[in-house]
Every structure is written in C-alpha cells, then in structure tokens.
C-alpha angles and dihedrals in degrees: 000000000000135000112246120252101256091057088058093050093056075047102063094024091064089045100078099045095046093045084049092052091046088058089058088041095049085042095055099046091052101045093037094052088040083054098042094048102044090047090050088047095047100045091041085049108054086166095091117083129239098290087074136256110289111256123178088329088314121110093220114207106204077241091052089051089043080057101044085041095052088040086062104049083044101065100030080058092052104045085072092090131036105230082040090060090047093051093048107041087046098057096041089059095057090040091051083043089057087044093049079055102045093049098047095056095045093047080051092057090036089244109133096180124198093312089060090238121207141173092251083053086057092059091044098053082037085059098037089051084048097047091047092042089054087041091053095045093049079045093048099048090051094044083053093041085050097047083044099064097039 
C-alpha cells in the first residue's frame, strides 16, 4: 500500500531544511574535533615552534585550534533551529571568505601572523566559505519553500 500523496510532500518538504541542518551539523563535529584535538596536542607538546604543531597537512597555532574549536560549537549549537542555521552558516561563509583573503596575503608577504597562516590554511578556509555558502543557500531555498506554503 502507498503512502498518500500528502505524506510524501511533508516528506520532501522536511528534507531540505534537515539536509541543510546536517551539513552544519557534519561541518561542527569536524571542525570542532580537528580543533579540540590540535589545542589539546599543542598545549600537551610545548616542543613545535611558533608556526604550530602539523596536523592532517595543516601547522596548527593553539590559537588556530581555540578558532576551529569555537567554530565547531558554533555551528552544532546553531543547526538547532532552522533560521539559526541560515544566519550562521551564512555568515561563516563570508567570515572564512575574509579569512581566505587575510591569509593569503599574509602568506604572500611570509608573515604568518598569530594563527600560524599558511597556504594550505588558504585552501582549508576557501573550502569551509564554499561549504557554508552552499549550506546557506540549501538553507535559504527551504526557509523560502517553507514561507511560501504557509
């Protein structure tokens, strides 16, 4: 037997919004575990230099690791609600845009500056402004679907 039609359309309806949400919810836990990680290493290891400990192709800073973990329980905290989730992840895409920007110019000039910046830091705050733009705009479009039938 099949489910009426109407069932299907909540369905679909509550899909956007909640895939949306996961993405802010994958995104936390991975930033914020990352984070976590690299500030516990960095502070337990005393031994690196100021350019930060390596981490998965990353030199972590123990300020570096204090933004990514913020970052993360940032963003797990805002995919509770769904106009949250749109606010956040929209502006943490144009923050990790500016600091796309910022670190690629200093990397350009060798100055690394307190968050340790690197060029491989450049392609990880270019994906993570990429990630939350598409997240926003998935959020976005629900948000608009949702207002729209009500």
């Amino acid at each position: 037997m099949e489910p009426p039609a109407t069932m299907l359309r909540a369905e679909e309806e509550q899909l956007s919004p909640r895939a949306g949400q996961g993405l802010l919810m994958v995104e936390g836990l991975v930033i914020g575990v990352l984070g976590g990680v690299a500030l516990a290493w960095s502070m337990g290891y005393t031994r690196f230099g100021a350019d930060g400990i390596p981490m998965l192709g990353l030199k972590v800073t123990p300020l570096h690791a204090g933004l990514l973990l913020i970052a993360g329980t940032l963003a797990l905290l805002a995919c509770l609600g769904r106009r949250t989730a749109l606010i956040f992840s929209a502006l943490t895409a144009f923050g990790w845009a500016a600091l796309t920007v910022v670190c690629a110019n200093n990397v350009a000039h060798h100055a690394p500056g307190v968050l340790g910046f690197d060029p491989r830091d450049s392609f990880l705050y270019g994906v993570l402004s990429a990630y939350n733009l598409v997240t926003s705009l998935l959020l976005a479009l629900a948000l608009f679907k949702y207002r729209r039938e009500v």
